[in-house]
C-alpha positions as CSV (number, residue, x, y, z in Angstrom):
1,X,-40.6,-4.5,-1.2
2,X,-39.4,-1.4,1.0
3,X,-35.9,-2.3,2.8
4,X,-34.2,-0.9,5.3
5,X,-30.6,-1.2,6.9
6,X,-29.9,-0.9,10.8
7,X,-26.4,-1.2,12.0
8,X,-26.1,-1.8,15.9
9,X,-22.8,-0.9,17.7
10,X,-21.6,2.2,19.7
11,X,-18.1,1.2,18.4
12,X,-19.9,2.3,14.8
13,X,-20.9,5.8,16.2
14,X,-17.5,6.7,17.7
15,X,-16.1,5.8,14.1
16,X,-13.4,3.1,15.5
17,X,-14.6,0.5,12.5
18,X,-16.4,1.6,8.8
19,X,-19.8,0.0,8.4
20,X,-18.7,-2.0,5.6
21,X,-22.0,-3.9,6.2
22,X,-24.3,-1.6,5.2
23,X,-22.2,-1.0,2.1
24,X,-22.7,-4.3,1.0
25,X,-26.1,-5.2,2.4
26,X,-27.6,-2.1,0.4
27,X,-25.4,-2.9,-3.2
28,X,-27.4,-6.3,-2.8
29,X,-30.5,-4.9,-2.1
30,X,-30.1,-3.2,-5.2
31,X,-29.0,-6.3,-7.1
32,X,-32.3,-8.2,-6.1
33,X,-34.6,-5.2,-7.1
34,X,-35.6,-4.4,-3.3
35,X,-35.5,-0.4,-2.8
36,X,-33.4,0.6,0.5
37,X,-35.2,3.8,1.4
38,X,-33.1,4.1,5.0
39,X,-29.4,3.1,6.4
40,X,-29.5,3.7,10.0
41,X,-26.7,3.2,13.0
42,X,-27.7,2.8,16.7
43,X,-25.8,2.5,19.5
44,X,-25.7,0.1,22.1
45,X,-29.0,1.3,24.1
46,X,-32.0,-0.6,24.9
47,X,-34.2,2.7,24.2
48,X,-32.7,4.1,21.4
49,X,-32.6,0.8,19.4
50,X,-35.8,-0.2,20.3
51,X,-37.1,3.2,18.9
52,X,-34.7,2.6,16.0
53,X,-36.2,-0.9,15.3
54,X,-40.0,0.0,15.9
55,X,-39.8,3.2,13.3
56,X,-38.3,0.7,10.5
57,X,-41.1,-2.1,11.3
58,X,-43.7,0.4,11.3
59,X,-42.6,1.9,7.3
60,X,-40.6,-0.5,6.1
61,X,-41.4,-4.1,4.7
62,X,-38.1,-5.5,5.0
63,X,-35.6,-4.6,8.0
64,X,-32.4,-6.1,8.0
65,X,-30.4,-5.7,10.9
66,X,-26.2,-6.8,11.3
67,X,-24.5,-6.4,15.3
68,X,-25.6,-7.2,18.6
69,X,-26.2,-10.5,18.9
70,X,-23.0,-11.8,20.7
71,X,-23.3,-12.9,24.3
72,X,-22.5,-9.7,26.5
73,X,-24.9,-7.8,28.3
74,X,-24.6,-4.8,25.4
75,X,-26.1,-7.0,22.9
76,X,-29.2,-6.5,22.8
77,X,-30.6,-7.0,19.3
78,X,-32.5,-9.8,20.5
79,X,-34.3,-8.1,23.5
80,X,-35.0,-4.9,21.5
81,X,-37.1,-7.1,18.8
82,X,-39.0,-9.0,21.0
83,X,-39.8,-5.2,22.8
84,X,-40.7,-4.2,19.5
85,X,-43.2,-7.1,19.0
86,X,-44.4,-7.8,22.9
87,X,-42.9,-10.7,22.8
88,X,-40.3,-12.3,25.2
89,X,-37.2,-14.3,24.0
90,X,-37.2,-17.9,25.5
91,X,-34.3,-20.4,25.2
92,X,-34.5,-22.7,22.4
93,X,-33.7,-26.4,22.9
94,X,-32.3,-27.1,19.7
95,X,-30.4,-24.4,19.6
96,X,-28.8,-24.5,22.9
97,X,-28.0,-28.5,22.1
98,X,-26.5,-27.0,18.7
99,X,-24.7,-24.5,20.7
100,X,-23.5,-26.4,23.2
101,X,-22.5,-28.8,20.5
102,X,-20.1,-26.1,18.8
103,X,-18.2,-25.6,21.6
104,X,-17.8,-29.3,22.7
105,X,-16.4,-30.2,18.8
106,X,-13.6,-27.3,19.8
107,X,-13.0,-29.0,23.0
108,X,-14.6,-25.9,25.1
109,X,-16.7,-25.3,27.7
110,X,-19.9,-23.3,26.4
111,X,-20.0,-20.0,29.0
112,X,-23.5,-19.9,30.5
113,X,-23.5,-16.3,29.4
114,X,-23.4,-18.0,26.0
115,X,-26.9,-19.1,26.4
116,X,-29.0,-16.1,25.3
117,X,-27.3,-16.9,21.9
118,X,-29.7,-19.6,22.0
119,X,-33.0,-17.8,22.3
120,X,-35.4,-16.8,20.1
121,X,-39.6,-15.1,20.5
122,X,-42.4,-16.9,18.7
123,X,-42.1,-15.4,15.4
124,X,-38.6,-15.4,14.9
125,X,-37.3,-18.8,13.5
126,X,-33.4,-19.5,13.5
127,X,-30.8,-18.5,10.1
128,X,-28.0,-21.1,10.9
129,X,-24.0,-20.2,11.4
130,X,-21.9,-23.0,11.1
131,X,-19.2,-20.5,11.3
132,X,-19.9,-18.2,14.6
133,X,-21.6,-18.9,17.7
134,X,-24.8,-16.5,17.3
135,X,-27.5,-17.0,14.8
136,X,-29.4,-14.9,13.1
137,X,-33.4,-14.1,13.3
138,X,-35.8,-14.3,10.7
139,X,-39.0,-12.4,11.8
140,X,-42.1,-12.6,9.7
141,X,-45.6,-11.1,10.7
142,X,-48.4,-9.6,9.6
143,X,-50.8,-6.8,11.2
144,X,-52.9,-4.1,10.2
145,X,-50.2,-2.3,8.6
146,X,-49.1,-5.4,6.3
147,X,-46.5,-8.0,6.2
148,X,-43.2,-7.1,8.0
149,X,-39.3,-9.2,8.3
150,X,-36.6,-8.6,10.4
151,X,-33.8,-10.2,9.1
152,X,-31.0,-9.4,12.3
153,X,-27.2,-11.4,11.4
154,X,-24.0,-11.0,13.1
155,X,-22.1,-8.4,12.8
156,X,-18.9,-10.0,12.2
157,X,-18.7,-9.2,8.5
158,X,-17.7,-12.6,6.9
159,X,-20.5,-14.4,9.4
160,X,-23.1,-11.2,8.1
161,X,-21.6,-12.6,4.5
162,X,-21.6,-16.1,4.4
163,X,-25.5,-16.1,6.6
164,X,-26.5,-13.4,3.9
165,X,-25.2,-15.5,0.5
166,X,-26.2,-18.8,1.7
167,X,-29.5,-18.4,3.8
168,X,-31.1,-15.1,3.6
169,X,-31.0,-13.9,-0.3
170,X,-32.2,-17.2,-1.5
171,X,-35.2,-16.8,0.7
172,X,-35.5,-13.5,-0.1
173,X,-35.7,-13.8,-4.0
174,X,-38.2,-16.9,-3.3
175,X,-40.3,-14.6,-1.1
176,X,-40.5,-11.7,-3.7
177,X,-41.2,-14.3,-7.2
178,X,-38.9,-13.2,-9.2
179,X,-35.5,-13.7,-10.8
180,X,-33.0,-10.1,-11.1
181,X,-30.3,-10.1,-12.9
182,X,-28.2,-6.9,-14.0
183,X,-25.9,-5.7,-16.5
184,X,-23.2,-3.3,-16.2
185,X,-21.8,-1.2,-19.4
186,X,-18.7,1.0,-18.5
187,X,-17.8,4.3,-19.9
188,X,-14.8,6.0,-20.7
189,X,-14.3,9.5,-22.0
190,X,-17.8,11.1,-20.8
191,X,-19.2,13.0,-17.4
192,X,-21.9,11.6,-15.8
193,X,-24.1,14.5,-16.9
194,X,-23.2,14.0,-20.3
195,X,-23.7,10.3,-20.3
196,X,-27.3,10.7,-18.6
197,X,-28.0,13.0,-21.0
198,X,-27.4,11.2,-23.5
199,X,-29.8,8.3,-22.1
200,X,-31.6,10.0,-20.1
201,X,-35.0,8.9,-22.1
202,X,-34.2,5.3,-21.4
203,X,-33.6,5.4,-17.7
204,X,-37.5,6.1,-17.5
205,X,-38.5,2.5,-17.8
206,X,-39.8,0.6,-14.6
207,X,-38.2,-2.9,-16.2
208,X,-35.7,-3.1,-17.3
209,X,-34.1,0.2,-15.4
210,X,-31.0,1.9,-16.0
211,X,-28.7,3.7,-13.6
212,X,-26.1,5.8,-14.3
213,X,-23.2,5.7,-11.4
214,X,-19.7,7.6,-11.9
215,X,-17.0,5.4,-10.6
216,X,-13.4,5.4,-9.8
217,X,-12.9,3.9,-13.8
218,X,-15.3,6.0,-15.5
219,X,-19.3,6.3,-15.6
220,X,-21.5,2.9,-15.4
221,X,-25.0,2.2,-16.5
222,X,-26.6,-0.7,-14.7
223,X,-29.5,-2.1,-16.6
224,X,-31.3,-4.7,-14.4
225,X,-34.2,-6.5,-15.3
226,X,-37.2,-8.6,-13.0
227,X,-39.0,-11.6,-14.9
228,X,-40.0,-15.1,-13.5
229,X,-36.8,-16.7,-15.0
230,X,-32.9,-15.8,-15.6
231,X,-33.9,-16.4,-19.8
232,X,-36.8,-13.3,-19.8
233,X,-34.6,-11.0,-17.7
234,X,-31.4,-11.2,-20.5
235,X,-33.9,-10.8,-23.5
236,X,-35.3,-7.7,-21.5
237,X,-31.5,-6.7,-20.8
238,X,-30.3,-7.3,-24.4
239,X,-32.8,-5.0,-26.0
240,X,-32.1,-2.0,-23.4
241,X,-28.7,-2.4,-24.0
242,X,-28.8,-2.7,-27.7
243,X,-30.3,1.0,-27.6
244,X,-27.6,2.4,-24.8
245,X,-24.7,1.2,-27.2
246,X,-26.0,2.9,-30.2
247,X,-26.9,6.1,-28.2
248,X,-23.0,5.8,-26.6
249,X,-21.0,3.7,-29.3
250,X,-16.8,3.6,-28.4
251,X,-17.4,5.8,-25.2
252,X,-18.2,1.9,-23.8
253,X,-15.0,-0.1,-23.2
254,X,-16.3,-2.9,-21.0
255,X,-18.7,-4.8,-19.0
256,X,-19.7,-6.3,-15.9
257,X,-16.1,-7.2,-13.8
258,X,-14.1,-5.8,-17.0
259,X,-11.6,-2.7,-16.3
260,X,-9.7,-0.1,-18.2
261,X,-6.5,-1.9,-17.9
262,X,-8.1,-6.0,-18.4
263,X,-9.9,-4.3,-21.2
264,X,-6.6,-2.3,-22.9
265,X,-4.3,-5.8,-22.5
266,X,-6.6,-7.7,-23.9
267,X,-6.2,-5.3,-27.0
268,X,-2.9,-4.9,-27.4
269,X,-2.2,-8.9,-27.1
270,X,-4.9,-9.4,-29.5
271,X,-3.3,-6.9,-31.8
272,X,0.0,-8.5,-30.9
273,X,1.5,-5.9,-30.2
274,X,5.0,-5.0,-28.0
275,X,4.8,-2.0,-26.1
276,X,7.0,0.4,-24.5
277,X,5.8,3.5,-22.0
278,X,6.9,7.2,-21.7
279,X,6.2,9.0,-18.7
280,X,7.1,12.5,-18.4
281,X,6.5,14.9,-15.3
282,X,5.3,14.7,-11.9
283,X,1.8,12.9,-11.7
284,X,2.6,10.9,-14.8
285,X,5.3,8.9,-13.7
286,X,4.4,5.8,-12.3
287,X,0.6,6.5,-13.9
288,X,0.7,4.7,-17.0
289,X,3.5,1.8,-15.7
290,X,1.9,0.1,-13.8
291,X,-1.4,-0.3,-15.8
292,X,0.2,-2.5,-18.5
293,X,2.6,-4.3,-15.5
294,X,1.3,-7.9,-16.2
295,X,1.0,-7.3,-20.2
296,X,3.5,-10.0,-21.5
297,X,5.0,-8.2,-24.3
298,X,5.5,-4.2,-22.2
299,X,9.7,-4.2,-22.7
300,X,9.9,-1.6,-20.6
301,X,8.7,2.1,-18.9
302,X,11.0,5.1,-18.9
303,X,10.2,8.1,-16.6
304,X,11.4,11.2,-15.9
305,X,10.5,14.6,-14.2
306,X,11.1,16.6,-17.4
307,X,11.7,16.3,-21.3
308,X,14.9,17.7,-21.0
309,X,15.9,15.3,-18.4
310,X,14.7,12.2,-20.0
311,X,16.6,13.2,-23.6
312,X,19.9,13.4,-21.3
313,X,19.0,9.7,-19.5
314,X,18.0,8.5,-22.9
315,X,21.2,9.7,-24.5
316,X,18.6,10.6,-27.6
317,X,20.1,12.5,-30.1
318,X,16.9,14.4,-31.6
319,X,16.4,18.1,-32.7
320,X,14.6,19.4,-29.5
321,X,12.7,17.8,-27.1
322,X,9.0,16.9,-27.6
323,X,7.1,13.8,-26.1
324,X,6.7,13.0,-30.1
325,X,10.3,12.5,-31.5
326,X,11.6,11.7,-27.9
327,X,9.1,8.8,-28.1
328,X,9.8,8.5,-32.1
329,X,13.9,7.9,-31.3
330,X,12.7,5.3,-28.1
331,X,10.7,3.2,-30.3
332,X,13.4,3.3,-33.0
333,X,16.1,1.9,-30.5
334,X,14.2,-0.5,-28.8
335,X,12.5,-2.2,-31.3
336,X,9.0,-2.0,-29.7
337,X,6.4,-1.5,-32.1
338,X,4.2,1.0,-30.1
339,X,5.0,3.8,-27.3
340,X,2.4,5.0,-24.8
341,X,3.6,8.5,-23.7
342,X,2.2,10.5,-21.1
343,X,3.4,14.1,-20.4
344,X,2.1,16.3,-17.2
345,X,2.3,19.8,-16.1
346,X,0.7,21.1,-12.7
347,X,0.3,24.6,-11.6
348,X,-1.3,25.5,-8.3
349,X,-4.7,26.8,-8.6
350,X,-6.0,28.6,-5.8
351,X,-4.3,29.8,-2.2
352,X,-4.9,26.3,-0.3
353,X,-2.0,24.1,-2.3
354,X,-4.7,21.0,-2.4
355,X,-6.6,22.2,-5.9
356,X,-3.9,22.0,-9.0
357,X,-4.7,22.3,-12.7
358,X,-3.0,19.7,-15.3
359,X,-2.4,19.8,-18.8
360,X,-2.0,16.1,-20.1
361,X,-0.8,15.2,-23.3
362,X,-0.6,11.6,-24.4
363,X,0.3,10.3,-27.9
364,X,0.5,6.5,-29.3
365,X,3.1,6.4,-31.9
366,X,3.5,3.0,-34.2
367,X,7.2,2.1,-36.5
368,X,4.3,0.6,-39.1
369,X,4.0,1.6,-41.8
370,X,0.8,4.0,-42.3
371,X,0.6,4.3,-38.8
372,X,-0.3,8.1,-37.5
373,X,0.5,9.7,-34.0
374,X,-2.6,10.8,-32.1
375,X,-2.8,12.7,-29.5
376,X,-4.9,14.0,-26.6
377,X,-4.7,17.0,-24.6
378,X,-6.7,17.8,-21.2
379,X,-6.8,19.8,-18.4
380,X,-8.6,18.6,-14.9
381,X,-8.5,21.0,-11.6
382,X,-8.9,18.4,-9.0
383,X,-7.0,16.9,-5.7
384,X,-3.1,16.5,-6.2
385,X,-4.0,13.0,-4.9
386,X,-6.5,12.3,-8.1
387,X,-3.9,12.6,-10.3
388,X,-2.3,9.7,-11.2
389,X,-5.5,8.2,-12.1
390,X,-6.8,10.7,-14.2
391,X,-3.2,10.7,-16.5
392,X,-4.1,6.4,-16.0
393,X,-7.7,6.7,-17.5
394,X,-6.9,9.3,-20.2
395,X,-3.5,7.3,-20.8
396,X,-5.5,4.0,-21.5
397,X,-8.5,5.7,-23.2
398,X,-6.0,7.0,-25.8
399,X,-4.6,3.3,-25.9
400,X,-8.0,2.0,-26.6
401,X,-9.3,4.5,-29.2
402,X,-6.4,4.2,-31.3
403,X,-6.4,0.3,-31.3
404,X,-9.8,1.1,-31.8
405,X,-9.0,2.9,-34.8
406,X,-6.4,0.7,-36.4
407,X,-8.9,-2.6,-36.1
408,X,-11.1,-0.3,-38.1
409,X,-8.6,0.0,-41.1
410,X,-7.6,-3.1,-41.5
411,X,-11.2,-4.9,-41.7
């Protein structure tokens, strides 16, 4: 099934709201194994969206659209479809009684503007909204070209949402036979280029598929599988995903809803362990914090712009100042038995003060006994604004490799 998106609203062309609906509309798509080829946005023009509208029936299978079904005289989803298919929307009995009916239970008046809410053409039968006035349109026909639906829903985003979640996927995944289900692995530590490489043999299977998508919180592969039942599609899934971990190993951290810092807590409270953090120069300080905030057992972050600086607001007596014995002399005094540090230094890079090159070093220190320093050390040249979460990801990646480690040599 080919899909396509069409967003209705001149408000969405002068860029006075996002089209958050499309954005979810087409990560759902995805999620049922229904191919969005095209996302377009129309303004509020008979002609225009009637072109719009008869292009997408004509090469698409599926057309969903979301806006212009309210009761003014620029909504004209409604008039544009029945254009589209030469035929003319009629009021509805039932649905004007229901209509009617939803304003009388507020204690309203229904304005007789109100009423083309309540029409639909012969091939369109009603989606309900119990929560807004206007319902939605399912359209189903065939011609010489195949089968074609519109699928039009408000565009008032929780009334698109709730029609969406509650009427139009299930009939959707009962009009294509099959069950979808995916699988997310996350990455940490790898480019996107480097993780398809490494997979990149894998992701030319037609089921189960894998996607590679880089994130906000590292690089995800989506496997997602089709099979007649939920059972089929996780054996399918398992067996992918069995393959991607050995190709990938610790560079994974997490799945599905997991994150770097669920994933990292989790760790350190089933290691038990009491942490304190170190942050040291502009774009680490209030990087690293904030990440362990809700951890039960963090006694405490200590920032500063500079070494020097935090040795003087730590009162440390220590032969020089390194993020090692500064960290070393910390743990010591407050009893914590591991230190997350995190040490920055920008330069400008380039004449246009947005680019600036980083060298982060972070180190995890342990009072155990047999316990080792490790350390990391990176450069980025990115967006002054990318910062903070680049020190965060390295920060915890560092966390999680060493816990990593120390599981390892005590099994």
């Amino acid at each position: 099934m080919k899909a396509e998106i069409v967003s209705i609203g001149t408000e969405l062309l002068l860029g006075t709201i996002n089209d958050t609906n499309a954005q979810y509309l087409a990560q759902h798509l995805a999620e049922l194994g229904i191919d969005c080829y095209f996302v377009s946005q129309v303004g509020d023009n008979p002609v225009r969206l009637a072109e719009v509208l008869r292009r997408a029936w004509e090469r698409s299978d599926l057309t969903i659209t979301t806006g212009g079904l309210g009761p003014t005289g620029d909504d004209l989803t409604r008039e544009a479809i029945g254009e589209v298919l030469g035929e003319e929307p009629i009021v509805d009995p039932a649905l004007e009684a229901s209509l009617r009916g939803w304003y009388a239970r507020r204690s309203a008046v229904m304005p007789e503007r109100n009423l083309k809410q309540a029409t639909l053409v012969p091939s369109a039968q009603v989606i309900l909204n119990p929560v807004g006035t206007a319902p939605g349109w399912w359209v189903q026909r065939s011609d010489a070209g195949g089968s074609h639906i519109i699928v039009s829903m408000p565009g008032v985003p929780f009334e698109m949402k709730r029609m969406w979640e509650n009427e139009v996927e299930p009939r959707l995944i009962s009009a294509t036979g099959t069950v979808i289900v995916s699988r997310t692995l996350k990455t940490l530590g790898l480019g996107e280029s480097t993780v398809e490489e490494m997979v990149d043999d894998l992701m030319k299977g037609s089921n189960p598929t894998l996607a590679p998508y880089a994130k906000a919180d590292g690089v995800h592969l989506r496997i997602t599988a089709k099979a007649a039942d939920r059972h089929q599609c996780e054996a399918l899934i398992q067996g992918l995903e069995a393959k991607v971990r050995e190709r990938l190993g610790t560079a994974i951290y997490g799945v599905d809803s997991e994150t770097p810092r669920s994933t990292v807590q989790q760790a350190l409270a089933d290691a038990g362990l009491s942490v304190i953090v170190l942050e040291v120069g502009r774009g680490a300080v209030g990087a690293v914090g904030p990440s362990l905030a809700n951890y039960a057992r963090l006694l405490g972050t200590f920032a500063a712009p500079s070494l020097e600086q935090m040795a003087r607001s730590l009162k440390a007596e220590v032969a020089g100042s390194t993020l090692e014995n500064l960290g070393q002399d910390l743990l010591e005094r407050v009893g914590a038995d591991l230190l997350i540090g995190a040490q920055v230094q920008q330069e400008p890079a380039g004449t246009d003060g947005v680019t600036v090159k980083f060298d982060a070093s972070m180190c995890v220190l342990s009072t155990r006994a047999g316990e080792r320093i490790i350390r990391a050390t990176q450069s980025w040249k990115t967006g002054s604004s990318e910062v903070g979460r680049l020190v965060e990801l390295a920060a915890l990646n560092l966390v999680r490799r060493f816990l990593e480690q120390r599981s390892e040599l005590k099994r």
